[in-house]
C-alpha atoms as one frame of an Amber mdcrd trajectory, in Angstrom:
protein
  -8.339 -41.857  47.030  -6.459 -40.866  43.863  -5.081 -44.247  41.905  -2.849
 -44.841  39.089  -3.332 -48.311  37.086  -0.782 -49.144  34.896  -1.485 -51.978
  32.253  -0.761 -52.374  28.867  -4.162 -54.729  28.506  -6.652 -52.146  27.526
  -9.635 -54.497  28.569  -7.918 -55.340  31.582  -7.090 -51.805  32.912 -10.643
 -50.362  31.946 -12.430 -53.507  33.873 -10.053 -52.533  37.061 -10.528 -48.897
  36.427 -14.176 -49.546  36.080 -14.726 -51.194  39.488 -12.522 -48.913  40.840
 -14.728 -45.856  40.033 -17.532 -47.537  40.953 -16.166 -47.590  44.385 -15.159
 -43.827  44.809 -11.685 -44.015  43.456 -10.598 -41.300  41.455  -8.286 -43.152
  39.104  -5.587 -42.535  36.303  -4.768 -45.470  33.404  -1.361 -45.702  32.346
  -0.656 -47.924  29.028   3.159 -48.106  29.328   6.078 -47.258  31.570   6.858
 -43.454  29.547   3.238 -42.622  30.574   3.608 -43.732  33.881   5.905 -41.958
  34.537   4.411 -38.825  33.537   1.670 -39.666  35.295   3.702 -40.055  38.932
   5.751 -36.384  37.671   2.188 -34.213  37.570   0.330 -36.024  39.786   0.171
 -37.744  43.304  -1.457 -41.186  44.137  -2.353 -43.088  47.388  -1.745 -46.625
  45.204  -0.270 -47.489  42.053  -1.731 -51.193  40.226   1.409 -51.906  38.407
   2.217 -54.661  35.571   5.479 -55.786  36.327   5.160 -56.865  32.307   5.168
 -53.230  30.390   5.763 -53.355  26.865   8.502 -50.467  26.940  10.119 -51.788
  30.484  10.110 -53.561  33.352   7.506 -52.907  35.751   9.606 -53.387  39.347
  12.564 -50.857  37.483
């Protein structure tokens, strides 16, 4: 299962990503909403972590 995480916490999103990988997940880190959204344009996920809190906009937009 393919999985985006984005989180503008760098500790945060590599501790999730971490445990993540350790259980099979293939998985994608996304530090703001512009790289998100690249992400989601080039790629396709099964889930998507996302901070509602993003530094460059709001997570649930």
């Amino acid at each position: 299962m393919k999985v985006l995480i984005v989180e503008d916490n760098a500790v945060l999103a590599e501790k999730i990503s971490v445990w993540l990988a350790k259980e099979n997940f293939t998985v994608d880190v996304a530090q703001n909403g512009k790289e998100a959204n690249f992400f989601v344009e080039t790629s396709s996920y099964q889930a998507i972590i996302l901070d509602i809190g993003l530094p460059d906009e709001n997570g649930l937009s």
